[in-house]
DOLUMTOR-452271 format. One record per atom (N, C-alpha, C): x, y, z; atom name; residue in one letter; residue number from 1. Coordinates in steps of 0.001 Angstrom, whole numbers. Layout:
# residues N
REC       px       py       pz  atomo  residuo  num
REC        X        Y        Z     CA        a  NUM
...
***
This chain:
# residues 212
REC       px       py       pz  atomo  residuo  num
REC   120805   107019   172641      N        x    1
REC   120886   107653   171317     CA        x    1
REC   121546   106731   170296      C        x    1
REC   122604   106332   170271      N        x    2
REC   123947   105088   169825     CA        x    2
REC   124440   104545   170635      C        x    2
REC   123761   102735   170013      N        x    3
REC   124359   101827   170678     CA        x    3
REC   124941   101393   169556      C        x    3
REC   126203   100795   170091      N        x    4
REC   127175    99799   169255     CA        x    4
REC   127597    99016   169644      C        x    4
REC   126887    97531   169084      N        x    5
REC   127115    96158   170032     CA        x    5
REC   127812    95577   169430      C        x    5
REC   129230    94636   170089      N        x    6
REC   129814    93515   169212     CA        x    6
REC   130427    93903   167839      C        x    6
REC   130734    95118   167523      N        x    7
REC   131129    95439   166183     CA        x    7
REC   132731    95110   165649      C        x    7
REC   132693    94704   164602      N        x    8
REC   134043    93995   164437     CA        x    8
REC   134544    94095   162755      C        x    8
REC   135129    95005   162383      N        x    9
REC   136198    94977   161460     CA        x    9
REC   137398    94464   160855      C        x    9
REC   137351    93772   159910      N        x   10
REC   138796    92873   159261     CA        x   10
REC   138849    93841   158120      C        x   10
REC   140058    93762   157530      N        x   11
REC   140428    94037   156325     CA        x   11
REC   141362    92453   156114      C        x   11
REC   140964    91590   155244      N        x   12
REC   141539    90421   155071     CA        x   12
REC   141915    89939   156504      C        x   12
REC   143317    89201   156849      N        x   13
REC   143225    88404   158009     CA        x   13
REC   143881    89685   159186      C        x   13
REC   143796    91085   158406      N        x   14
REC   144025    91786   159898     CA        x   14
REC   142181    92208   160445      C        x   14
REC   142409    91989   161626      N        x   15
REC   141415    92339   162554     CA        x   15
REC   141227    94004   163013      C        x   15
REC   140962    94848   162478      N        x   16
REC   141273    96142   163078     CA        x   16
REC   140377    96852   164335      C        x   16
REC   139217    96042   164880      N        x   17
REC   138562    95910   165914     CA        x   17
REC   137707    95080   166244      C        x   17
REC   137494    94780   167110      N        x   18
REC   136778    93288   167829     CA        x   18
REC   135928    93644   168966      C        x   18
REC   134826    93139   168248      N        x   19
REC   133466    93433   169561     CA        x   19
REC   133254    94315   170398      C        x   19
REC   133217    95685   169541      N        x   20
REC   133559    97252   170318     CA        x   20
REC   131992    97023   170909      C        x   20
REC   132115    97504   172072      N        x   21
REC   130883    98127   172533     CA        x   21
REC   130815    99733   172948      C        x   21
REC   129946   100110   172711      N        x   22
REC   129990   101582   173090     CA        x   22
REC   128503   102488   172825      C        x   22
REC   128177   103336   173982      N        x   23
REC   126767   104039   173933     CA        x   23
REC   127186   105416   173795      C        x   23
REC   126725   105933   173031      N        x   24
REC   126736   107562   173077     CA        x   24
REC   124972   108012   173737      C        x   24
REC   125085   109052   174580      N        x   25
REC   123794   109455   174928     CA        x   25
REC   123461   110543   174133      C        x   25
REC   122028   110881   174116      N        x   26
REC   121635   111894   173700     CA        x   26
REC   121984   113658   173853      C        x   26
REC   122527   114176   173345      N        x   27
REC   122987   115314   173523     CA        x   27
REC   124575   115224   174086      C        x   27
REC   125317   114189   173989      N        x   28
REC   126423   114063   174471     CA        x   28
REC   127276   114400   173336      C        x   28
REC   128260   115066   174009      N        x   29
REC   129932   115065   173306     CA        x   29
REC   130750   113990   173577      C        x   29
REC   130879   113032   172580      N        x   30
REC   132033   112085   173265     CA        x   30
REC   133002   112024   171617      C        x   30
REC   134255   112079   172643      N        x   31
REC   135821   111956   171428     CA        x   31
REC   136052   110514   171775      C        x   31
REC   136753   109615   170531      N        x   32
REC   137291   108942   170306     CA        x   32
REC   138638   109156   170418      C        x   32
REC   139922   109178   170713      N        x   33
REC   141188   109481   170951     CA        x   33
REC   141308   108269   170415      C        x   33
REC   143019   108602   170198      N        x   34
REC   143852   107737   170396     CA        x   34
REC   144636   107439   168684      C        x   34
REC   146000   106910   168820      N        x   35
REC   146684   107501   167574     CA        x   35
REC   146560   106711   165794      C        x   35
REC   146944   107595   165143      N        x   36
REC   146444   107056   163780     CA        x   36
REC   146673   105707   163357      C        x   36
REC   145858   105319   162488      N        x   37
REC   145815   103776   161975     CA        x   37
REC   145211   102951   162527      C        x   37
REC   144632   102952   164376      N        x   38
REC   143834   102243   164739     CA        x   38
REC   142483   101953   164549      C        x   38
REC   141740   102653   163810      N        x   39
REC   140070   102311   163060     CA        x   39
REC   139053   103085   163732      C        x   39
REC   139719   104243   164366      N        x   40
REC   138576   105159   164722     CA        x   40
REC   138097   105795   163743      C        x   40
REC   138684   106036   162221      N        x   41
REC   137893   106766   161159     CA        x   41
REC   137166   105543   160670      C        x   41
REC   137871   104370   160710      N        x   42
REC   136901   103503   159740     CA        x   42
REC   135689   103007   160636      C        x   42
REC   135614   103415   162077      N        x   43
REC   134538   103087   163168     CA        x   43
REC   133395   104066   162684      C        x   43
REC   133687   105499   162378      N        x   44
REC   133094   106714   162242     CA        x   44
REC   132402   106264   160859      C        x   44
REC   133039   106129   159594      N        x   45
REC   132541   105692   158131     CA        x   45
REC   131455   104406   158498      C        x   45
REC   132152   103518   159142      N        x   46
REC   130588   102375   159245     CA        x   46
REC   129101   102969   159911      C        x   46
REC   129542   103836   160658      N        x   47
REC   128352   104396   161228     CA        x   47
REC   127605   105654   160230      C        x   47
REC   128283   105993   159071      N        x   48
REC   127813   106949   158448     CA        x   48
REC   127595   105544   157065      C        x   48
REC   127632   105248   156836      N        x   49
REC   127590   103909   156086     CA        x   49
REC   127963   103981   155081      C        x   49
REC   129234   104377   155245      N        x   50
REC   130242   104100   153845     CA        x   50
REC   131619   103432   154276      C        x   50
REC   131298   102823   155065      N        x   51
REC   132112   101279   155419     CA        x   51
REC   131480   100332   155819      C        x   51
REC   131752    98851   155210      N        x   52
REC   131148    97956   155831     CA        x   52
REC   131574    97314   157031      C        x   52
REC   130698    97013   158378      N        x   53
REC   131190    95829   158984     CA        x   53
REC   131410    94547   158652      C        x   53
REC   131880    93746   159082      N        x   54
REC   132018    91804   159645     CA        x   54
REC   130647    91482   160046      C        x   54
REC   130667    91945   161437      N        x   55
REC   129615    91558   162213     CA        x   55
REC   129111    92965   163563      C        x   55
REC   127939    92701   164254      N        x   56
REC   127632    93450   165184     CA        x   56
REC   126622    94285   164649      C        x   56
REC   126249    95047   165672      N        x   57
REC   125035    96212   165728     CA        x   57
REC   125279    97803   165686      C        x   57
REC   124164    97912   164756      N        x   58
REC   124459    99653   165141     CA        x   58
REC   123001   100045   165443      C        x   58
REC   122888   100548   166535      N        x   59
REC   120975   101204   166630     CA        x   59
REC   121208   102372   166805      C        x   59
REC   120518   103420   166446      N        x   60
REC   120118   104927   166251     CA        x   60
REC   118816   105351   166393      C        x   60
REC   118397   105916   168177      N        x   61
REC   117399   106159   167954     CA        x   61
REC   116473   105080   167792      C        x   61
REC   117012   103496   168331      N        x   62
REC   115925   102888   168749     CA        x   62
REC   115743   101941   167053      C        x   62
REC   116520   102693   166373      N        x   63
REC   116737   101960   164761     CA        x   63
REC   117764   100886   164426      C        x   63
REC   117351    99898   164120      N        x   64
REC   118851    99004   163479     CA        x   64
REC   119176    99366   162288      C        x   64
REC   120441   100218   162244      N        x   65
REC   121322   100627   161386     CA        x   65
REC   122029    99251   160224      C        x   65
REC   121972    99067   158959      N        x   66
REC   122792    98296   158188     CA        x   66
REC   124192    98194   158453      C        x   66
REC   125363    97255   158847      N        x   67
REC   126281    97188   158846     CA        x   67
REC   127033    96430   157754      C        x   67
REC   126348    95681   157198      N        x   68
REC   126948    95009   156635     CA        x   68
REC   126925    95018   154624      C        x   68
REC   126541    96438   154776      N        x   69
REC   126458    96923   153371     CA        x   69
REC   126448    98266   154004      C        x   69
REC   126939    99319   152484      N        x   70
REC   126505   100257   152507     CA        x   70
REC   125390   100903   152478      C        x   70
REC   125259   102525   152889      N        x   71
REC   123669   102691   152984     CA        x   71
REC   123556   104712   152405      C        x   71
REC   123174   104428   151805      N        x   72
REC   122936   106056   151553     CA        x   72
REC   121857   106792   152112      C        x   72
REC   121881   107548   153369      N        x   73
REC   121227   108267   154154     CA        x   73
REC   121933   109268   154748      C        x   73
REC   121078   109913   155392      N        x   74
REC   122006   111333   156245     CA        x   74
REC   121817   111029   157721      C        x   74
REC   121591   109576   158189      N        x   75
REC   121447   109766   159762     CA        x   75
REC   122954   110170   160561      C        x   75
REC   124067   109985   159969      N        x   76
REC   125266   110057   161034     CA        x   76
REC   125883   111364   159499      C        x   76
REC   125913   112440   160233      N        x   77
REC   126152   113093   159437     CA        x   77
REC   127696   113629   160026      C        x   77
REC   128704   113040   158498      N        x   78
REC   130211   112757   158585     CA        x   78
REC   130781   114023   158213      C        x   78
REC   131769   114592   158781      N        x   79
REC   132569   116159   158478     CA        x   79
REC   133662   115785   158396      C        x   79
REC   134349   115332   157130      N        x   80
REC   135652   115110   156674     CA        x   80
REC   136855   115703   157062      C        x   80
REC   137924   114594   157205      N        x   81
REC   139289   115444   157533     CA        x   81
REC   139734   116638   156998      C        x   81
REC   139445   116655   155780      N        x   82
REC   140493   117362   154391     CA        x   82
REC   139015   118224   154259      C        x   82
REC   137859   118348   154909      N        x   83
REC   136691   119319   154839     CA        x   83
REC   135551   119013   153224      C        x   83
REC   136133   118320   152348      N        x   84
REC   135557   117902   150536     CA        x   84
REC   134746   118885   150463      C        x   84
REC   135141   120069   150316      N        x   85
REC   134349   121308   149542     CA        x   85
REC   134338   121463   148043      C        x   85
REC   133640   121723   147529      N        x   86
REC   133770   122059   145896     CA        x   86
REC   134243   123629   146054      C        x   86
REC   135506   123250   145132      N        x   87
REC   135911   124549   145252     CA        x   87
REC   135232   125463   143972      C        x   87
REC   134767   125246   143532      N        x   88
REC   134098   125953   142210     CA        x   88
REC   132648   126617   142822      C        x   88
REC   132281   126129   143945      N        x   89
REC   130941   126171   144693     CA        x   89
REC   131235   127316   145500      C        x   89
REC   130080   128649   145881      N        x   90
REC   129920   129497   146883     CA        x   90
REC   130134   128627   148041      C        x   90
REC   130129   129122   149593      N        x   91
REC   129905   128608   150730     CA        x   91
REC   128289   127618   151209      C        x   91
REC   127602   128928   150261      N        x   92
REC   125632   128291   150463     CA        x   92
REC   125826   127361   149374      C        x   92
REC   126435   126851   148128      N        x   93
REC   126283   126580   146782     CA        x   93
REC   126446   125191   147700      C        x   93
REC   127440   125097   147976      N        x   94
REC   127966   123698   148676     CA        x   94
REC   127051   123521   149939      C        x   94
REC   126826   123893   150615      N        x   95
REC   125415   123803   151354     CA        x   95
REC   124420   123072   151119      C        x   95
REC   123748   123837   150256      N        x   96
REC   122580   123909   149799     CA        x   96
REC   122343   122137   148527      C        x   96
REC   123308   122246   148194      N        x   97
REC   123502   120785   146893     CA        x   97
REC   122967   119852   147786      C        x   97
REC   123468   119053   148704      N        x   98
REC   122471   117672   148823     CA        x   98
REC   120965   117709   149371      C        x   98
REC   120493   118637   149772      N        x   99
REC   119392   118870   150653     CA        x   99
REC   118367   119375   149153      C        x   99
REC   118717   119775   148110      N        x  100
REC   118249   119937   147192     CA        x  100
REC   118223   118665   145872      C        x  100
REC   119282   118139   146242      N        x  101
REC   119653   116842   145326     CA        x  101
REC   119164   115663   145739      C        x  101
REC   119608   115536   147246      N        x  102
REC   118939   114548   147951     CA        x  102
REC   117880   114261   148509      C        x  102
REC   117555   115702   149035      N        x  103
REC   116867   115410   150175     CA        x  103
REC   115445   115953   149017      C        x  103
REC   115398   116721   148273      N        x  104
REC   114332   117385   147364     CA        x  104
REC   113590   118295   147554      C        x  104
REC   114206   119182   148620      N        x  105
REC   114122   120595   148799     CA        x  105
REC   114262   121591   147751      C        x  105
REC   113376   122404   147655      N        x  106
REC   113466   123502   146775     CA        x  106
REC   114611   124423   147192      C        x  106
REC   114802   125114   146072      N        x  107
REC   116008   125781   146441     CA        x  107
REC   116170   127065   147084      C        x  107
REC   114896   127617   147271      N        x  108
REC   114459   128688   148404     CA        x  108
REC   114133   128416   149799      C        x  108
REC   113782   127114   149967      N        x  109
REC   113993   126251   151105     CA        x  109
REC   115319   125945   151513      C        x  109
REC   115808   125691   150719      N        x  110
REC   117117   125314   151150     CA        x  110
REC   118264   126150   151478      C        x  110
REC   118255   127440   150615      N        x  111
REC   118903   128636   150953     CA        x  111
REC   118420   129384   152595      C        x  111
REC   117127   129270   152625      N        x  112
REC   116845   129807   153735     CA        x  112
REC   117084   128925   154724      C        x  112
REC   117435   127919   154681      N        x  113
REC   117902   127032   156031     CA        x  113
REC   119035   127014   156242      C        x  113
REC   119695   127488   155059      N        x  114
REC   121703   126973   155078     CA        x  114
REC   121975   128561   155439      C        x  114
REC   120914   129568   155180      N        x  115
REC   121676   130747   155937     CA        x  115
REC   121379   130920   157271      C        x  115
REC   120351   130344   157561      N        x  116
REC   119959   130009   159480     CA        x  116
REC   121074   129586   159694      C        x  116
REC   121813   128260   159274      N        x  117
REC   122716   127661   160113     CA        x  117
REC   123708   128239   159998      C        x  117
REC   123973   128943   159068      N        x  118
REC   125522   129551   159073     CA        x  118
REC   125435   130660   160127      C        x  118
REC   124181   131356   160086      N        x  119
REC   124298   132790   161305     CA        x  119
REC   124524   131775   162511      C        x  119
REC   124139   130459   162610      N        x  120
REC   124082   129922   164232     CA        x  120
REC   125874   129585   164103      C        x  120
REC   126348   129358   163408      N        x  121
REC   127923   129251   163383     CA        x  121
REC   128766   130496   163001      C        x  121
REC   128191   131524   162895      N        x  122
REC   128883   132882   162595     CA        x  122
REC   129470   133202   161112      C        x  122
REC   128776   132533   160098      N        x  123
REC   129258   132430   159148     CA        x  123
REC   128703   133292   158028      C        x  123
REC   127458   133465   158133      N        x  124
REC   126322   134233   157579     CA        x  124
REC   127037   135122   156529      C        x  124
REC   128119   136450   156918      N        x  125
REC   128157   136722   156217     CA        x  125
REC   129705   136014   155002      C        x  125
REC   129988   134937   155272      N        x  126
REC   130860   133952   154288     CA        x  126
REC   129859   133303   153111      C        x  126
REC   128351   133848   152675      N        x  127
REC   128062   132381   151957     CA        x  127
REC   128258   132985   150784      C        x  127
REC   129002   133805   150549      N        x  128
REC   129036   134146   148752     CA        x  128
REC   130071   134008   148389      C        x  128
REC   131379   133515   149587      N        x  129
REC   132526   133625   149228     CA        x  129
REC   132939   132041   148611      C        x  129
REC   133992   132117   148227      N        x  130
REC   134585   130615   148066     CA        x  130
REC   135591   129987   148449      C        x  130
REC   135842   128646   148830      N        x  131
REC   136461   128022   149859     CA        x  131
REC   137877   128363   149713      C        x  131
REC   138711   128968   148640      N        x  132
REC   139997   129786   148322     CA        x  132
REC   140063   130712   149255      C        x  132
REC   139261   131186   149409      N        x  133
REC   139527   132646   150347     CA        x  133
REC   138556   132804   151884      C        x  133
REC   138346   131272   152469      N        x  134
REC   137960   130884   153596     CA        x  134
REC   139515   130106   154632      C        x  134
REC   139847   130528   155913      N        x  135
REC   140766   130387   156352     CA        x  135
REC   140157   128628   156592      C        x  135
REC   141387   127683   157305      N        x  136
REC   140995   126541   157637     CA        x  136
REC   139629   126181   158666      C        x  136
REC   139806   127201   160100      N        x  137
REC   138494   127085   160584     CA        x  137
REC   137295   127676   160440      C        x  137
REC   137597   128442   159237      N        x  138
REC   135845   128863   158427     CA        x  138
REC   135653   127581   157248      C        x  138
REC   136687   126726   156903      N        x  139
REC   136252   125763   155707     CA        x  139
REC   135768   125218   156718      C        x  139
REC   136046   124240   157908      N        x  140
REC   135697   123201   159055     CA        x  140
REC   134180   124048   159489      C        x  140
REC   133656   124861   159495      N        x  141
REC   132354   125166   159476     CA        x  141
REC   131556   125407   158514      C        x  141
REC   132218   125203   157663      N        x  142
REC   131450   125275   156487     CA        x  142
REC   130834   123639   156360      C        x  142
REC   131831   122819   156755      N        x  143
REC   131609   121711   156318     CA        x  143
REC   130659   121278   157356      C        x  143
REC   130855   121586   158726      N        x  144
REC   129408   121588   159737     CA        x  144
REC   128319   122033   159045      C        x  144
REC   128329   123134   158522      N        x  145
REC   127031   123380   158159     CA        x  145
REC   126415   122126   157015      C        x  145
REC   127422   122110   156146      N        x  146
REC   126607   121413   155329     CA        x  146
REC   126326   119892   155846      C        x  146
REC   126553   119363   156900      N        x  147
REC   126524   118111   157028     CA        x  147
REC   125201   118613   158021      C        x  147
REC   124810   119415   159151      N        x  148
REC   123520   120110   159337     CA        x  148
REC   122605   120355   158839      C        x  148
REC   122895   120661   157282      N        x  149
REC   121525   120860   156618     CA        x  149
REC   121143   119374   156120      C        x  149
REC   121584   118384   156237      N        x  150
REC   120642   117407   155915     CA        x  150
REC   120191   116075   157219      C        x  150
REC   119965   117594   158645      N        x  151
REC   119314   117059   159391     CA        x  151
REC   119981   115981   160128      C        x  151
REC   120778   115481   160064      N        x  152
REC   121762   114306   160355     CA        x  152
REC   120722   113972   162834      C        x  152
REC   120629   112998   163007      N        x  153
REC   120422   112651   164418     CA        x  153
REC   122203   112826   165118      C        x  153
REC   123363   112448   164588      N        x  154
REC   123924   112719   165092     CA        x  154
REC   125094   113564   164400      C        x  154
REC   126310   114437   164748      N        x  155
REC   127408   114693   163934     CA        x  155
REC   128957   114307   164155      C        x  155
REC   129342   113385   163704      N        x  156
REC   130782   112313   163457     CA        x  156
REC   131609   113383   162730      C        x  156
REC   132724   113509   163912      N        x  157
REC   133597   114420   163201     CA        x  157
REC   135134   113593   162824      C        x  157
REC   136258   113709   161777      N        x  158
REC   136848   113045   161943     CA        x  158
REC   138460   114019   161289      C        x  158
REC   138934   113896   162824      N        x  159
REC   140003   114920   163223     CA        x  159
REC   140115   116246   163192      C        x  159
REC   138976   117124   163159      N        x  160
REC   138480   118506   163113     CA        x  160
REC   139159   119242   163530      C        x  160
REC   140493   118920   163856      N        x  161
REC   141563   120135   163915     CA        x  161
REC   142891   119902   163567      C        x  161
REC   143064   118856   162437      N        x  162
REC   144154   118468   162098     CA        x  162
REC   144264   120101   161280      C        x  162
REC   145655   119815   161333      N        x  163
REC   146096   121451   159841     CA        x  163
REC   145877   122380   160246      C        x  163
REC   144958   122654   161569      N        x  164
REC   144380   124265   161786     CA        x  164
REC   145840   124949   163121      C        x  164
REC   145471   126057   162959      N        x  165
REC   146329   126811   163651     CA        x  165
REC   145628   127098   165116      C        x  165
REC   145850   127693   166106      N        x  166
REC   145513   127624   167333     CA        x  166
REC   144210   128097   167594      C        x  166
REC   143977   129125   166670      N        x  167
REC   142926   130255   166235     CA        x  167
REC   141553   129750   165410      C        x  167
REC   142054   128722   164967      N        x  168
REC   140911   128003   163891     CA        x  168
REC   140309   127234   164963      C        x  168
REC   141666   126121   165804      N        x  169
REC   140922   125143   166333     CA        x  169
REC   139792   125707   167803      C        x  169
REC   140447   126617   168036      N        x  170
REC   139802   127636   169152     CA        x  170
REC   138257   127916   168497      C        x  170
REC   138121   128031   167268      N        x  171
REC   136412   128413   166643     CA        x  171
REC   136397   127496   166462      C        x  171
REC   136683   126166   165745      N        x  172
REC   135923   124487   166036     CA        x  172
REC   135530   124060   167231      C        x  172
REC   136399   124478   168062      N        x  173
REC   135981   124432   169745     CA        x  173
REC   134603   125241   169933      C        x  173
REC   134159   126212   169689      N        x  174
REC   133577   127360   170106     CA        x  174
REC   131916   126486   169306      C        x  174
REC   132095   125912   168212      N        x  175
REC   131069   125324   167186     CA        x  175
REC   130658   124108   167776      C        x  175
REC   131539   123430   168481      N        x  176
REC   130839   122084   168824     CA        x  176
REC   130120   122392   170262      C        x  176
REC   130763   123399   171258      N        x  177
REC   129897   124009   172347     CA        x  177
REC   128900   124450   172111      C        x  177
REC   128717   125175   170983      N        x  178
REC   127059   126043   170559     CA        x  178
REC   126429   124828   169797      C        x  178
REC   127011   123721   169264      N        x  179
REC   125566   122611   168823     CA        x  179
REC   125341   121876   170162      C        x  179
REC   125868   121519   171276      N        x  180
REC   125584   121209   172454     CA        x  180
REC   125107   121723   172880      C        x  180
REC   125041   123165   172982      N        x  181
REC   124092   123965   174048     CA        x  181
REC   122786   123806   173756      C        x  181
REC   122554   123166   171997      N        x  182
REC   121751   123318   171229     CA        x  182
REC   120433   121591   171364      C        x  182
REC   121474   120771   171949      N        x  183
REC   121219   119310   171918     CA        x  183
REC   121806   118808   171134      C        x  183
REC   122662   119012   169769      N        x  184
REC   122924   117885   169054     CA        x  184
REC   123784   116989   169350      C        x  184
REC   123766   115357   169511      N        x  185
REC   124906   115120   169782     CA        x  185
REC   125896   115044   168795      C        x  185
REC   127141   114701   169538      N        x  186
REC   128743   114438   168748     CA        x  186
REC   129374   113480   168786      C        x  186
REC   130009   113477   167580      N        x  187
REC   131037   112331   168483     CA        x  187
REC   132495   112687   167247      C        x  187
REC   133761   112882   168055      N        x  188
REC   134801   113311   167475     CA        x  188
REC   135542   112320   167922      C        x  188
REC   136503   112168   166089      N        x  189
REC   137538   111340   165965     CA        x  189
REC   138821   112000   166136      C        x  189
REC   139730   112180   167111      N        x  190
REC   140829   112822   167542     CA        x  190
REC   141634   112515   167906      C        x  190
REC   143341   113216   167980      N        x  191
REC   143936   112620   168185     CA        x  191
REC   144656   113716   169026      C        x  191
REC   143562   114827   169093      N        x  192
REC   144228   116095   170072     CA        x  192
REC   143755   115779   171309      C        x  192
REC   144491   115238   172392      N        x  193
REC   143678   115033   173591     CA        x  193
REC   143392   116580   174159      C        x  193
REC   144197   117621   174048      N        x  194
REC   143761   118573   174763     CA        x  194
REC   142480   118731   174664      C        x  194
REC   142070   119221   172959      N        x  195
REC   141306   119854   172566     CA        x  195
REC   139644   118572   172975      C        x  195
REC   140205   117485   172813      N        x  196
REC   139328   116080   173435     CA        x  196
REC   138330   117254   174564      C        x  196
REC   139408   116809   175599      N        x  197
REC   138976   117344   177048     CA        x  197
REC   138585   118412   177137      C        x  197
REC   138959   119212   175869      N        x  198
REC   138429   121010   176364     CA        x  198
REC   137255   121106   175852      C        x  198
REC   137094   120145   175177      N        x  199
REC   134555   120273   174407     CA        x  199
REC   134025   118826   174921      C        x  199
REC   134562   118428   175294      N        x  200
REC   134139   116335   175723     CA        x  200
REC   133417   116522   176981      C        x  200
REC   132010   115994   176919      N        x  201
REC   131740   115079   177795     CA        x  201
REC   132309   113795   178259      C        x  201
REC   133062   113126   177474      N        x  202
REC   133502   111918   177938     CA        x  202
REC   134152   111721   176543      C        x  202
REC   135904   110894   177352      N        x  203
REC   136802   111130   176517     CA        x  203
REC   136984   109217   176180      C        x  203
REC   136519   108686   175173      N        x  204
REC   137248   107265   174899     CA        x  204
REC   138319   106825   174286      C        x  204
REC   139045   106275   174898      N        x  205
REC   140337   105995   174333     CA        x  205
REC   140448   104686   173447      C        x  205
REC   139645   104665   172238      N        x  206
REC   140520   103701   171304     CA        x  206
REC   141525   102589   171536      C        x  206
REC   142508   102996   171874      N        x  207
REC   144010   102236   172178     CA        x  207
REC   143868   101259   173028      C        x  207
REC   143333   101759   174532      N        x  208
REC   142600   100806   175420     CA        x  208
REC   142057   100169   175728      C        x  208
REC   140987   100410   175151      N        x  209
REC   139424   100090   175311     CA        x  209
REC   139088    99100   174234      C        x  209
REC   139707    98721   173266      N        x  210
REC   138950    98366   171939     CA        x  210
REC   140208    96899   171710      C        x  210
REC   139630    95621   171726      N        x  211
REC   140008    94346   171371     CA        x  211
REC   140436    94449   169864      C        x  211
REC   141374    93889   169783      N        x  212
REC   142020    93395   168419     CA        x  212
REC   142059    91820   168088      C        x  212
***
């Protein structure tokens, strides 16, 4: 599904990873662990291509991915720490915007797909509300959804349970099991090992594993 050959990140003369290799399979859950500042978000952003690499490969699906520029597409579809909801936006409003902006879906198309996905995440009846009066793990599905509706091959999560309470992260848990049951793959940037091990197919440790 994702290969990542030789990939290597500097910011000036610091090196923040060196010749990562790493395969994600198809339909797999795999977490990234391991603690902040080491370049597992900026690993996650190059693959959604709003970071550049140095050097190395990214293939998707048999595709060579751009590393070395940015790229505006929806193949690695990214679900932000801090969730970037418009707060002025319904639940569907924010949904529904790039798949209509971007992608050039009509907007009856697009409503009817962003309320499919929200019933598949239990959200269905949240899309009229606004992100003020959505608890932390209904914003973190909100933001699944919308990174779903523009079809994404894979979904890059990055720390999906920072801030949440036991109860939230327990339904982020519950969301990444039902897109697996579903096939999609994952891949989460974390630094909760529990929560790692309690949805992971396979847990990589950053810290270890990855040359500087």
């Amino acid at each position: 599904m994702l290969e990542i050959k030789k990939l290597t990140k500097k910011y000036n003369s610091n090196t923040i990873f060196k010749a990562l290799d790493l395969t994600v399979l198809d339909g797999e859950v795999l977490s990234i662990v391991g603690p902040s500042g080491i370049g597992k978000t900026t690993l996650i952003k190059i693959l959604a291509g709003l970071e550049t690499a140095d050097s190395g490969e990214v293939i998707l699906n048999n595709e060579q991915l751009a590393v070395n520029g940015t790229r505006a597409d929806a193949k690695v579809g990214l679900i932000f720490q801090d969730f970037n909801l418009f707060p002025n936006y319904t639940v569907l409003d924010n949904i529904i915007l790039a798949p209509i902006s971007v992608n050039k879906i009509d907007k009856t198309t697009a409503q009817e797909q962003a309320r499919d996905i929200l019933k598949t995440l239990g959200m269905v009846d949240k899309a009229d509300l606004y992100p003020f009066q959505l608890s932390g793990g209904q914003k973190q599905r909100v933001a699944i959804a919308r990174a779903l509706a523009m079809n994404p091959q894979i979904l890059a999560y990055d720390e999906p349970t920072s801030g949440l309470d036991d109860a939230s992260t327990k339904q982020v848990a519950e969301v990444v099991k039902a897109l697996k049951a579903q096939g999609v793959t994952q891949m989460i940037i974390t630094h909760d090992h529990p929560f790692a091990e309690l949805v992971s197919d396979r847990v990589f440790d950053f810290a270890t594993e990855v040359s500087r």
